[in-house]
C-alpha positions as CSV (number, residue, x, y, z in Angstrom):
1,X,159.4,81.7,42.0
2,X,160.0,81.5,45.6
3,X,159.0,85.4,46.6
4,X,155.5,84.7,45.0
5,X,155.2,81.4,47.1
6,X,156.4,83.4,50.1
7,X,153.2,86.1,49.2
8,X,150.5,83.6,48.9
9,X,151.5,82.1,52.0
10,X,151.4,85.6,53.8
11,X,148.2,86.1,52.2
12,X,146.7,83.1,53.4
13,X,147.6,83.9,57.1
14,X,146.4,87.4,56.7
15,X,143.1,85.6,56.0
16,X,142.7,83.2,59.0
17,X,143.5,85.9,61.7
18,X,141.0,88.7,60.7
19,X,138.2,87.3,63.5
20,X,140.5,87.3,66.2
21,X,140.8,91.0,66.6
22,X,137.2,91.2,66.7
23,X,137.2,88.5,69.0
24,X,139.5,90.0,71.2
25,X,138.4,93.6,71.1
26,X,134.7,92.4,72.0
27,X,136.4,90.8,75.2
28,X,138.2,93.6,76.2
29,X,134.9,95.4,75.9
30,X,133.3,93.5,78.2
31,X,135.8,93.5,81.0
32,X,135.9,97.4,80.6
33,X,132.2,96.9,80.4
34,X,131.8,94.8,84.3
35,X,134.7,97.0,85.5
36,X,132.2,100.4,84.9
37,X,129.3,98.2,86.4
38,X,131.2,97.7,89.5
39,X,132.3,100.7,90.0
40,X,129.0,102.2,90.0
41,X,127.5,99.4,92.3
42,X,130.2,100.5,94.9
43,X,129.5,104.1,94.3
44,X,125.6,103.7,94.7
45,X,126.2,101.4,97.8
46,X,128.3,104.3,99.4
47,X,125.8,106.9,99.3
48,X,123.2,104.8,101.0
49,X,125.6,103.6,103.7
50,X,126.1,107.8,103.9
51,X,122.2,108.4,103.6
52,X,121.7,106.0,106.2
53,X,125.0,107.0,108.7
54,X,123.0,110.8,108.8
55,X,119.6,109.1,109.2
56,X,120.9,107.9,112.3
57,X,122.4,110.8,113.1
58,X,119.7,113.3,112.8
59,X,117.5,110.2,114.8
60,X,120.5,110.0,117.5
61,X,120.4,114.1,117.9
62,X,116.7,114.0,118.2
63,X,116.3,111.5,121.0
64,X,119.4,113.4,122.7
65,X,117.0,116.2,122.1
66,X,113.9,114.6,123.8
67,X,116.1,113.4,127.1
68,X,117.3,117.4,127.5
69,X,113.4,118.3,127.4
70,X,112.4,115.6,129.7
71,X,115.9,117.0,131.7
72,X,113.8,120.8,131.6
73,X,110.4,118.9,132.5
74,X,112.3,117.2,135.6
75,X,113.5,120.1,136.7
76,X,110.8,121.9,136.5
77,X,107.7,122.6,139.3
78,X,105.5,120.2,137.7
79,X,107.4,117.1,139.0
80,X,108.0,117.1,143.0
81,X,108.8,113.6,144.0
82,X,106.7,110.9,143.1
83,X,103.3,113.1,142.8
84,X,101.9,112.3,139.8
85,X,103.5,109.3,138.7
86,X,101.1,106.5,138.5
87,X,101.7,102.2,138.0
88,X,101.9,101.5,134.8
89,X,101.8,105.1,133.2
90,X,99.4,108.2,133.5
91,X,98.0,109.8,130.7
92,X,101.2,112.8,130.8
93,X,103.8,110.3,130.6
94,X,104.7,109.9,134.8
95,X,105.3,106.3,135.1
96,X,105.8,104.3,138.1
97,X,107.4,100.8,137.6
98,X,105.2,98.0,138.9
99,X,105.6,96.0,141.8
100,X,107.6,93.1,140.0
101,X,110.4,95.8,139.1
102,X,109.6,95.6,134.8
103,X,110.7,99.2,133.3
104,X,107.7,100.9,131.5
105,X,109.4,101.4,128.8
106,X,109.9,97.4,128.5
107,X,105.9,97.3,129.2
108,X,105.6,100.6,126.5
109,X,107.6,98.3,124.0
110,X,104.8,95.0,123.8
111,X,101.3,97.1,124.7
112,X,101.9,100.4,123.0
113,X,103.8,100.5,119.8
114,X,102.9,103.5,118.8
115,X,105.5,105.7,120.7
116,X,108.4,103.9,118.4
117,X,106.9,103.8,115.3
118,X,105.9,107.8,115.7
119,X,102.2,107.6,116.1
120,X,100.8,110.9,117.9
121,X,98.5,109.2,119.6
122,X,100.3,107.6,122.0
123,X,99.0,108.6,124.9
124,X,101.6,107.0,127.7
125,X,104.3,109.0,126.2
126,X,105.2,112.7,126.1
127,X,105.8,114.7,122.8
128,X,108.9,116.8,122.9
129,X,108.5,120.1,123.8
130,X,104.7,119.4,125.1
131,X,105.7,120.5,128.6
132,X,108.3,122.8,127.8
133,X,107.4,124.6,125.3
134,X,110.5,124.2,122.9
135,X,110.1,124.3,119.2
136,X,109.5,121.4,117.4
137,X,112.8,119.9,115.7
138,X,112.9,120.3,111.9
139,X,114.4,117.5,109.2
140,X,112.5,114.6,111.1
141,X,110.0,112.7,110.6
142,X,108.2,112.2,114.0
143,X,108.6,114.3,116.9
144,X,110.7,112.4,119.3
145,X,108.7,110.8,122.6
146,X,109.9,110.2,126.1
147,X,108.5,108.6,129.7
148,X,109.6,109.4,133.1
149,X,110.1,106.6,135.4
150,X,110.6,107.8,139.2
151,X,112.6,105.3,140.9
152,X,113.1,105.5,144.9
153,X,116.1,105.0,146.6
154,X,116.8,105.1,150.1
155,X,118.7,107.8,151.4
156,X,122.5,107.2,152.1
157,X,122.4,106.2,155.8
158,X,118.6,106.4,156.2
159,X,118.9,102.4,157.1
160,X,121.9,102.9,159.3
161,X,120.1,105.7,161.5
162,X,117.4,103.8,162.1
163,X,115.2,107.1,159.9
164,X,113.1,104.1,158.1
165,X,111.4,103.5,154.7
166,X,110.4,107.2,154.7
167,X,113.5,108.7,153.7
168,X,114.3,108.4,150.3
169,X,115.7,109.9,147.3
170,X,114.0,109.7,144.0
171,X,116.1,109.3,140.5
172,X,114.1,109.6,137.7
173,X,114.4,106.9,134.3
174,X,114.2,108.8,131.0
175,X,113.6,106.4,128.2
176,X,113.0,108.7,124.4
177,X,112.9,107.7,121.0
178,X,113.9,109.7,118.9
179,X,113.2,109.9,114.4
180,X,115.6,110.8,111.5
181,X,114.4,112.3,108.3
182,X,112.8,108.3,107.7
183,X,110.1,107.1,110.2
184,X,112.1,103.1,110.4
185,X,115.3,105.4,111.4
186,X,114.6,105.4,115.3
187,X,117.0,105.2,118.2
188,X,116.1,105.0,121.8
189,X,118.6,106.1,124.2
190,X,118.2,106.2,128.6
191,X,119.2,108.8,130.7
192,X,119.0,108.6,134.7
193,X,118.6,111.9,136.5
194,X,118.2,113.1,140.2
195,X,116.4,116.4,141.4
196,X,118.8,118.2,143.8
């Protein structure tokens, strides 16, 4: 008699442990389950910190793009000293700081928004490639902008020789913005240059 009281109680614990598996198999499941979903979370989040890394750098290129073109406009025979430039800004993007020493591009910043955000109606600003004639830059989604502040300097030992105020040097501040492939992707970078 014992071997059939040893089968009954086999049988009997055969029939308390069939949920578990389910149990435990629904469990594993769902940890393989949040594992996937993380996995593709970190995936997704890569690509936009890549998408956005090359926004920046296509909107990097293109303002290092618009302060080579205001390089060429510089250089050229439109600008000779500080003819042209006007307080405040004229209408071709020759700015002369004001009295109080505030940098246009500061001024540009509060009054006329529209040369950050891409507008082309901006009229204190230049457009790349207005004034030089260089093709327009592709994969962007503005044209990138620039002013030219002129900035005199006295000439190196024009105090000391007794030449006065009317020798002086002029440097001229490039502030441009330039666009990636998204019209919120902007940088603005400065460039200081001097006419030899």
């Amino acid at each position: 008699m014992r071997p059939s009281s040893i089968r009954l109680t086999y049988a009997r614990r055969s029939d308390r442990q069939r949920g578990m598996v389910l149990i435990i198999t629904l469990i594993m499941l769902f940890v393989m389950t949040m594992i996937m979903i993380s996995a593709m979370r970190s995936n997704v989040s890569e690509e936009r910190m890549a998408g956005n890394a090359r926004d920046w750098n296509t909107a990097f290129q293109s303002a290092e793009a618009a302060l080579r073109d205001a390089e060429r406009d510089i250089l050229s025979d439109r600008i000779s000293g500080a003819t042209g430039f006007e307080t405040g800004c004229s209408s071709v993007g020759l700015c002369r700081p004001s009295i109080n020493g505030t940098p246009i591009w500061n001024t540009l910043l509060a009054s006329d928004l529209g040369w950050i955000s891409g507008a082309t109606s901006s009229t204190k600003t230049v457009a790349y490639g207005s004034k030089t004639d260089v093709a327009a830059l592709e994969a962007v989604a503005a044209q990138p902008r620039y002013v030219i502040e002129v900035l005199s300097v006295p000439q190196a030992g024009s105090l000391k020789k007794g030449l006065g105020s009317g020798s002086v040097d002029y440097l001229y501040r490039v502030t441009a913005v330039g666009f990636g492939a998204n019209i919120t992707s902007r940088v603005m970078l400065q460039g200081v240059y001097r006419k030899n």
